[in-house]
MARDO-255005 format. One record per residue (C-alpha): x, y, z; residue number from 1. Coordinates in nm, 2 decimals, padded with zeros to 4 digits. Each point is the difference from the previous one (the first is absolute). Last residue first. Layout:
BEGIN
<<X,Y,Z>,NUM>
...
***
This chain:
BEGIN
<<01.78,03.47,02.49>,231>
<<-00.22,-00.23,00.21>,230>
<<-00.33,00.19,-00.06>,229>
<<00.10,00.10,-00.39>,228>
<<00.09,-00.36,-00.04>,227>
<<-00.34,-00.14,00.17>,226>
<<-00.19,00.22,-00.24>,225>
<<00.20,-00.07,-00.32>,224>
<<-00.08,-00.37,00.06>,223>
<<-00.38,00.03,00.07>,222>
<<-00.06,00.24,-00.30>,221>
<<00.25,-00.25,-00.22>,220>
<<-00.27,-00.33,00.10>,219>
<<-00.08,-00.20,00.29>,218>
<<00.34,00.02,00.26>,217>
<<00.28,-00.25,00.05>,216>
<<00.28,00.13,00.18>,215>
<<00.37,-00.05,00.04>,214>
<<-00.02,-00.27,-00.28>,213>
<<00.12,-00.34,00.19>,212>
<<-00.01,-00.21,-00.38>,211>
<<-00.26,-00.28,00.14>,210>
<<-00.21,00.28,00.10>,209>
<<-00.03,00.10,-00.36>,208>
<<-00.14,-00.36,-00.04>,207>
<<-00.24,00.00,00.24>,206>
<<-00.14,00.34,-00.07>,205>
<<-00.09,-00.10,-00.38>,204>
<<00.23,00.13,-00.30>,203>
<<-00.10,00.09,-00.29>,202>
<<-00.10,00.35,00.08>,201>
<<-00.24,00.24,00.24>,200>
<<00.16,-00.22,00.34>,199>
<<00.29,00.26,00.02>,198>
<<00.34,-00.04,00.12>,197>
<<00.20,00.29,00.15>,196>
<<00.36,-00.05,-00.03>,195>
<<00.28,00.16,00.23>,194>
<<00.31,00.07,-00.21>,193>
<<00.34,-00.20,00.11>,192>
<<00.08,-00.04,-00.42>,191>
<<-00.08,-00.38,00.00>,190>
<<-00.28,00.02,00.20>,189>
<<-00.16,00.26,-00.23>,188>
<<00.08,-00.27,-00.28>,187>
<<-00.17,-00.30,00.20>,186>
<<-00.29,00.21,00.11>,185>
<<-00.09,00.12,-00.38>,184>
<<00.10,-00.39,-00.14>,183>
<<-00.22,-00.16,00.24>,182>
<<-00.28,00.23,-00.08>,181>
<<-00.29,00.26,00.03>,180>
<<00.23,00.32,00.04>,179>
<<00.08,00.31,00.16>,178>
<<00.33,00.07,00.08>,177>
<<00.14,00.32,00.27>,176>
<<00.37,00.18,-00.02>,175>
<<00.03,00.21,00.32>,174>
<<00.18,00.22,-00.09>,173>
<<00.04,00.18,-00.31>,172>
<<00.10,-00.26,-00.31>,171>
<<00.28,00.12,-00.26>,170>
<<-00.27,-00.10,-00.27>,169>
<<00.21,-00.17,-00.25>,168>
<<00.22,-00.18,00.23>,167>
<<-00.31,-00.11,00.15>,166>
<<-00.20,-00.12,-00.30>,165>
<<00.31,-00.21,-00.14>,164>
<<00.02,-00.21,00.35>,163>
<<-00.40,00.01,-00.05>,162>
<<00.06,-00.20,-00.34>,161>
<<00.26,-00.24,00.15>,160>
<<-00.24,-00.10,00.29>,159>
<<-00.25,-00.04,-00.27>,158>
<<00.18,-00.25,-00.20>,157>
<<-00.01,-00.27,00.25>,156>
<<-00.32,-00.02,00.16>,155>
<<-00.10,00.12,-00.34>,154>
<<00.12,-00.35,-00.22>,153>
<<00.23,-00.02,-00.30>,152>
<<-00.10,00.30,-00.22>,151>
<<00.15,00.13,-00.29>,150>
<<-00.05,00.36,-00.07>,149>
<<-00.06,00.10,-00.37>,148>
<<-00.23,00.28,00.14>,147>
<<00.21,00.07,00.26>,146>
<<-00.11,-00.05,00.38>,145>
<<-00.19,00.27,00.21>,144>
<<00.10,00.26,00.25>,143>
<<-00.27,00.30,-00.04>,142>
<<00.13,00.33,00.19>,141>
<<00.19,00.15,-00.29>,140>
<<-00.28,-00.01,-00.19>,139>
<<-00.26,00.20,00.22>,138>
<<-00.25,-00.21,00.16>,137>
<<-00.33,00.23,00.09>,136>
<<-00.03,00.17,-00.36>,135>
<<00.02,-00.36,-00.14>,134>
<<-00.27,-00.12,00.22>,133>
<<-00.31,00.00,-00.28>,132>
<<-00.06,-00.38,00.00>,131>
<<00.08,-00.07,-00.34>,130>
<<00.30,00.22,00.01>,129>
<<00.17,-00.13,00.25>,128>
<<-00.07,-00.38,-00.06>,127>
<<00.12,00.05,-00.37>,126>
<<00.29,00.17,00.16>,125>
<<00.07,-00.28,00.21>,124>
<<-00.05,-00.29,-00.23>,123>
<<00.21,00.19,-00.27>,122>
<<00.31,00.05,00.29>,121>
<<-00.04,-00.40,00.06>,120>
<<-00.23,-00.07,00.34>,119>
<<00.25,-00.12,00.28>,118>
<<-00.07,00.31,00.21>,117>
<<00.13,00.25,00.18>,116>
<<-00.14,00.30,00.02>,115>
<<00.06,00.34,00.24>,114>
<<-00.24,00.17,00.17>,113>
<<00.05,00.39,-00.03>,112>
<<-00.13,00.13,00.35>,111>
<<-00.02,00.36,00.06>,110>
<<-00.31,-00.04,00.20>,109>
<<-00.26,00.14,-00.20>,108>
<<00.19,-00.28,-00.28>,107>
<<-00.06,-00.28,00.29>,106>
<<-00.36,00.12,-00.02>,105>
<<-00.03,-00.03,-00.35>,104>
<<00.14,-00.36,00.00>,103>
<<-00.23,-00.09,00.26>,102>
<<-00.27,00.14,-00.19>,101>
<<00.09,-00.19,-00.35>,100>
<<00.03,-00.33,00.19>,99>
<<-00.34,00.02,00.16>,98>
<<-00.11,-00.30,-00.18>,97>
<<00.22,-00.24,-00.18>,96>
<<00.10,00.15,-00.33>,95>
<<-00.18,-00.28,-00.24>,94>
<<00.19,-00.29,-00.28>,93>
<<-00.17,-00.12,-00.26>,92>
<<00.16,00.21,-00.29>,91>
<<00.28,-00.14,00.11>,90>
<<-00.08,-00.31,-00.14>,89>
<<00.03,00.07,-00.41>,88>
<<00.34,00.13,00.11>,87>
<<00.18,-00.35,00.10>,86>
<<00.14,-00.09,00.36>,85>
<<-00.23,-00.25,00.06>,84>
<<00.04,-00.17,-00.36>,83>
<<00.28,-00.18,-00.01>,82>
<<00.08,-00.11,00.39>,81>
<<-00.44,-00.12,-00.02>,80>
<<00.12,-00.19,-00.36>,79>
<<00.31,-00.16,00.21>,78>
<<-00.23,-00.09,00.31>,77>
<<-00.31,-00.16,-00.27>,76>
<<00.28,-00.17,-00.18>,75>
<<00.12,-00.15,00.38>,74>
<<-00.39,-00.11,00.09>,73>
<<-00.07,-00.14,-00.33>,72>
<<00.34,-00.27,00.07>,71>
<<-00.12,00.00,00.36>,70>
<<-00.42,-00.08,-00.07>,69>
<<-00.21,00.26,00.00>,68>
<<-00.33,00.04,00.16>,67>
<<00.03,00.32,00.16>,66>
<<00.16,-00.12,00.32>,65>
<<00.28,-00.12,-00.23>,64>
<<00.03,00.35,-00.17>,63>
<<00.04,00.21,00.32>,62>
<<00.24,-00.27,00.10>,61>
<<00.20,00.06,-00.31>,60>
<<-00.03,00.35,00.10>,59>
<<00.16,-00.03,00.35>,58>
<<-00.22,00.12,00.30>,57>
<<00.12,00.27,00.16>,56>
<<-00.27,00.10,00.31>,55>
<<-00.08,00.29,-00.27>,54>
<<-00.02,-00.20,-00.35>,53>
<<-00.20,-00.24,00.19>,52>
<<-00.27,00.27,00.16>,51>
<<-00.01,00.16,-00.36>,50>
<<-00.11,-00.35,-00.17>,49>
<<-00.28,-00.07,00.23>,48>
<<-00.10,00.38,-00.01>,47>
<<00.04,-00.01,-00.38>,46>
<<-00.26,-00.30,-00.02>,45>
<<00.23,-00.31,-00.08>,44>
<<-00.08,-00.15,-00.32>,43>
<<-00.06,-00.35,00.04>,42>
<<00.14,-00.16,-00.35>,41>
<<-00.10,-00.26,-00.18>,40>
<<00.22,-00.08,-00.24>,39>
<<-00.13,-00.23,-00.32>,38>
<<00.11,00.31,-00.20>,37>
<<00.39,-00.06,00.03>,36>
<<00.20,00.26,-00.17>,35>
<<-00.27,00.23,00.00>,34>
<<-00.03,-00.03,00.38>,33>
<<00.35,00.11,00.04>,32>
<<-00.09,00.34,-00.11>,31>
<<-00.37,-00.05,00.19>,30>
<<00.22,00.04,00.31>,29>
<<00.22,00.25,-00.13>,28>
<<-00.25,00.27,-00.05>,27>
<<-00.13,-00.12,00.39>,26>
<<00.26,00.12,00.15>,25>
<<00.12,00.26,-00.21>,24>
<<-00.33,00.12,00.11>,23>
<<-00.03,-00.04,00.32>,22>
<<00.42,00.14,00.07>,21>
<<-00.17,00.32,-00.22>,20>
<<-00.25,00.01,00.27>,19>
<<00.25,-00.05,00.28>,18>
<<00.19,00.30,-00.08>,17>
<<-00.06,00.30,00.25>,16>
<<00.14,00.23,-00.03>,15>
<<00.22,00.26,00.23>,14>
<<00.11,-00.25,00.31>,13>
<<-00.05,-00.29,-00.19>,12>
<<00.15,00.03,-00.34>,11>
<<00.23,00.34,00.10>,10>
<<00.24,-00.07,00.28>,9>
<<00.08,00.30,00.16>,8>
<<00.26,00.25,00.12>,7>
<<-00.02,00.22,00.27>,6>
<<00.30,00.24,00.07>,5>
<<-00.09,00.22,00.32>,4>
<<00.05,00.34,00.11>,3>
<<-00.04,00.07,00.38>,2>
<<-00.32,00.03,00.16>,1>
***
């Protein structure tokens, strides 16, 4: 086998992140809740609400289905926007199992995956650090946005983020993404670089299929395997 660039996601592929997505969830639920006590709410049960968030259902629908009405359903969406992204909840957030030996067996292998993600450079090292994979992503091999970044929307931003990844990393051929999705399949499309989607993220298998990834396999083992078998 013939070197390889891999490059990966890292919320879905690496960690999972739908606990602190509960959470936030329901934090800004009862939020709105205190504006207007006579509420009532139906809480969804995380795999209710994880099974919308994954076949990409809006948030102010999330919020209608759980007893809001539009105007509580939009300041629910705008607190969720606020507060997702936020450091109190990324404490919640677990390494997906298996990661840490597939990434040890890529290293046997001579394999320095690359990451690109939309997490801010503080998100990323926070991440790193918290879940013990700093010695396995070496800093010139994690692609991430500023800290002062301003974002519009991933589908768009992240195809100019790997642009900046890959004239960083003077790429070996072939050139291989994993991610979980629209955004991760759109950019590798954008750049000609086959994408491997993974059903471990946000994303459920009908909608990544909607986006014409290459490949969709369960997790980051399952991805790196079929790349190292077709590479």
């Amino acid at each position: 086998m013939g070197r390889i660039t891999l490059c990966t996601d890292f919320d879905g592929p690496v960690v999972d992140v739908s606990e602190r997505y509960y959470q936030v969830y329901r934090f800004c639920l009862h939020k709105v809740q205190q504006n207007d006590p006579d509420i009532v709410l139906r809480v969804l049960s995380k795999a209710e609400f994880w099974a919308m968030k994954r076949a990409k259902v809006s948030e102010v629908e999330i919020g209608r289905q759980s007893g809001l009405n539009p105007a509580q359903a939009q300041e629910f969406s705008q607190c969720r926007r606020a507060t997702v992204h936020t450091f109190p909840y990324f404490e919640f957030d677990q390494i997906l199992p298996g990661v840490r030996e597939t990434l040890m067996d890529l290293r046997s292998q001579g394999i320095a995956p690359h990451i690109i993600t939309m997490r801010r450079q503080r998100e990323l090292t926070f991440a790193l650090a918290q879940f013990q994979l700093s010695d396995l992503f070496a800093p010139d091999h994690r692609h991430c946005i500023g800290d002062d970044f301003v974002k519009t929307q991933d589908h768009l931003d992240k195809p100019v983020l790997m642009a900046q990844a890959l004239a960083q990393i003077a790429p070996a051929d072939p050139v291989w993404m994993v991610g979980d999705t629209e955004a991760d399949i759109i950019a590798a499309q954008t750049h000609g670089i086959p994408v491997v989607a993974v059903l471990s993220g946000i994303r459920d298998e009908e909608r990544l299929r909607d986006y014409q990834p290459d490949v969709i396999q369960p997790d980051l083992a399952g991805a790196v395997a079929w790349i190292l078998r077709h590479s």
